[in-house]
C-alpha positions as a printed NumPy array, in Angstrom:
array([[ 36.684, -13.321, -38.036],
       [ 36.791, -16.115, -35.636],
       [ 34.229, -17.885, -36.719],
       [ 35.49 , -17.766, -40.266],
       [ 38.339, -20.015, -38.817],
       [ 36.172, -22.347, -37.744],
       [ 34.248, -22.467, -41.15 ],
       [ 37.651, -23.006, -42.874],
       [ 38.486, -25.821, -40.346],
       [ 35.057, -27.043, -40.769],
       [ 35.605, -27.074, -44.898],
       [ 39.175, -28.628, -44.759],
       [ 37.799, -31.369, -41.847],
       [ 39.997, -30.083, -39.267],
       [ 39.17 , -30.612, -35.93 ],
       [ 41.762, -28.821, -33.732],
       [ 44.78 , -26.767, -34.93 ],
       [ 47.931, -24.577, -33.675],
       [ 47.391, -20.645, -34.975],
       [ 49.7  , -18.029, -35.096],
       [ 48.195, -14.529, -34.535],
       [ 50.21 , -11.415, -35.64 ],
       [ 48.89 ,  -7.829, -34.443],
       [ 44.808,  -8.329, -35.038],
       [ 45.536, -11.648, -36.594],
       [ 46.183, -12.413, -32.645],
       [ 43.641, -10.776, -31.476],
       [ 41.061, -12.6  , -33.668],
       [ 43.074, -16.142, -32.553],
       [ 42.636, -15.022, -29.014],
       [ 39.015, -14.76 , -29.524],
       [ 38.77 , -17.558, -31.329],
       [ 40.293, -19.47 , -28.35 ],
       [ 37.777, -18.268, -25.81 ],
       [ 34.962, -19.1  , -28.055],
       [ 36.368, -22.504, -29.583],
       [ 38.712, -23.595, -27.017],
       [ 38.016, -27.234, -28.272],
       [ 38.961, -26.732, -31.617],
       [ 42.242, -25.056, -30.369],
       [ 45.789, -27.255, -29.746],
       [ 48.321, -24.434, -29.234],
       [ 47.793, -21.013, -29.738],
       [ 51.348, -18.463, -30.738],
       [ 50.78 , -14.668, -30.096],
       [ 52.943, -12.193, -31.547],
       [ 53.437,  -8.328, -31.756],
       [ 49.239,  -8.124, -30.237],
       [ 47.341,  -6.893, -27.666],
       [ 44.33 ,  -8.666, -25.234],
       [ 42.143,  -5.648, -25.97 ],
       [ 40.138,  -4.889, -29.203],
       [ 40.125,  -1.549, -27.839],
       [ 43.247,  -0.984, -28.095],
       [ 43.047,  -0.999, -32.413],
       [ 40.234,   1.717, -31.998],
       [ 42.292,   3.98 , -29.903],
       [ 45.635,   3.761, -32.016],
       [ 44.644,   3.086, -35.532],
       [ 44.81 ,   7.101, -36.235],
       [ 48.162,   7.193, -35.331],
       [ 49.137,   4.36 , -38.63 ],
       [ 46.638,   6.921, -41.044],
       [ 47.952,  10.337, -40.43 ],
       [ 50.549,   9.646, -43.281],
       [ 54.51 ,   9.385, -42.276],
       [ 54.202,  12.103, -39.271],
       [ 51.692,   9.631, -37.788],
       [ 54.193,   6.601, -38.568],
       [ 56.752,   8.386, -37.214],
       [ 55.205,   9.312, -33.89 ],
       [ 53.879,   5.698, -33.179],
       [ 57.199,   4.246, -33.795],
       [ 58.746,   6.464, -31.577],
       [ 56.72 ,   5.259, -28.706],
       [ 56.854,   1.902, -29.549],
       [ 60.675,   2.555, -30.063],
       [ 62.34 ,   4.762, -27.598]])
């Protein structure tokens, strides 16, 4: 998904530009700036994590339905 920022900046002849990553949106902008830190001016994280790891090991908890909501808000929310 990185690189498909890069095509897009490619296509729009953009050189460098400020992203904003939101949950995996900043985990894919945080791999996009350690692959393309050239193409990168300033880079806004927000409500992520610095390990892809860390989607596989919670993203059951968001499918269970509302008990599994519930019971990852809680953490997340105490």
């Amino acid at each position: 998904m990185a690189r498909d920022i890069v095509d897009l900046l490619d296509y729009l002849q953009i050189p460098e530009a400020d992203l904003l990553g939101i949950s995996m949106g900043g985990i894919i902008v945080q791999t996009f700036a350690v692959e393309y830190p050239n193409r990168l001016r300033k880079l806004i994280l927000a409500s992520t994590s610095a390990e892809r790891k860390y989607l596989k090991n919670n993203e059951s908890g968001w499918i269970r339905g509302s008990e599994g909501v519930s019971a990852k808000m809680s953490s997340y929310f105490t």
